[in-house]
C-alpha positions in Angstrom: 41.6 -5.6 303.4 39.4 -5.8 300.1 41.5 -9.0 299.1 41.3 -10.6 302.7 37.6 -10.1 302.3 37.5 -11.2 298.8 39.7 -14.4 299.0 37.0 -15.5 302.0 34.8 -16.1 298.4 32.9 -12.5 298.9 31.9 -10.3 297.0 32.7 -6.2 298.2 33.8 -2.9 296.6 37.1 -1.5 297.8 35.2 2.1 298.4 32.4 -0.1 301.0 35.6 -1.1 302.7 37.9 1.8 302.9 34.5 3.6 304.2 33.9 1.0 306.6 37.2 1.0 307.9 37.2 5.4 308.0 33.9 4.5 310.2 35.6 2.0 312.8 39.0 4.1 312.6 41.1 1.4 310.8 44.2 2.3 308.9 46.0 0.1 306.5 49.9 -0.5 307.2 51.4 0.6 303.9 55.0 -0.9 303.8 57.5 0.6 302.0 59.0 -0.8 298.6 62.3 -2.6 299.7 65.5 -1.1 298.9 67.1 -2.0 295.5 70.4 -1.2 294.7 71.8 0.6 292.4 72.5 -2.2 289.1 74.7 0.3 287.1 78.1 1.0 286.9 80.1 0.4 290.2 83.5 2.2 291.6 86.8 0.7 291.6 87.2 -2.2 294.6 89.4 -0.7 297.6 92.1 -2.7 298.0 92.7 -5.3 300.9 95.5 -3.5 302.6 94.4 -6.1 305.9 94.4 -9.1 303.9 91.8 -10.8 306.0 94.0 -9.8 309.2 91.3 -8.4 311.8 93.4 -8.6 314.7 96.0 -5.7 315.9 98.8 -6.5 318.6 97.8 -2.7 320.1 95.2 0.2 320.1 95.1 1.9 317.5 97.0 0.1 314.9 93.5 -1.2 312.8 90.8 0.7 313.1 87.6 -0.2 310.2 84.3 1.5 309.5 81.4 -0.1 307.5 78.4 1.7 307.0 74.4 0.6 308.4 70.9 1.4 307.3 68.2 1.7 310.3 64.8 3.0 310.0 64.2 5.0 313.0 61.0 6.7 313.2 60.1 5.4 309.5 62.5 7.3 308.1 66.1 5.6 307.0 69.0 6.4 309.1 72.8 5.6 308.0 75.5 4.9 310.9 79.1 4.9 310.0 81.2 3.5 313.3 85.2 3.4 313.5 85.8 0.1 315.5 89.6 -0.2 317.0 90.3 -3.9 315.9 92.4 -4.4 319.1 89.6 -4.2 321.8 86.3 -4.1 319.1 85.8 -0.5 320.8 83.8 2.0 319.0 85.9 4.4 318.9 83.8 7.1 316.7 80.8 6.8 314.6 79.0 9.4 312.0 75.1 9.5 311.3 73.8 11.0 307.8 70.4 10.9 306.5 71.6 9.7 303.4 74.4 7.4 302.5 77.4 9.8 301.6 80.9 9.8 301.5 81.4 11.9 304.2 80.0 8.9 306.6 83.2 7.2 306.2 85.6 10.5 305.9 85.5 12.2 308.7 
């Protein structure tokens, strides 16, 4: 708010601001820092036992899992689902607060 009000060409301390806002009942949206990924050292690559083939003949012959970050609540949720390739059914999913291996294990 102090560099809204100061880029209008004013002149105002940031403790006359946050105590006019405490007076009116203002809060400031504080978004959270984007994700960055690790940059280190990375696992070995799975291997592409589809080979870009993501279509099955019958239920249950390809099923594949990829895991999603939500916020829910401002907190970060992970969802793991199993899709069957044949029908694009969800045929199980896992939650974690964390991204962990058991997501895509069980």
């Amino acid at each position: 708010m102090t560099a809204a009000i100061r880029s209008l060409g004013e002149s105002v301390n940031h403790k006359t601001v946050q105590r006019l806002m405490i007076e009116m009942g203002l809060k400031s949206l504080v978004r959270p820092k984007k994700y960055r990924s690790y940059k280190g050292q990375t696992g070995r690559v799975a291997p592409d036992l589809l080979q870009r083939q993501f279509t099955a003949e019958r239920m249950h012959q390809k099923w594949v899992t990829d895991v999603t970050e939500f916020n829910v609540a401002g907190e970060k949720l992970f969802l793991s689902p199993v899709m069957d390739l044949h029908n694009g059914e969800i045929v199980a999913f896992e939650t974690a607060r964390r991204p962990v291996f058991k997501l895509v294990k069980n």
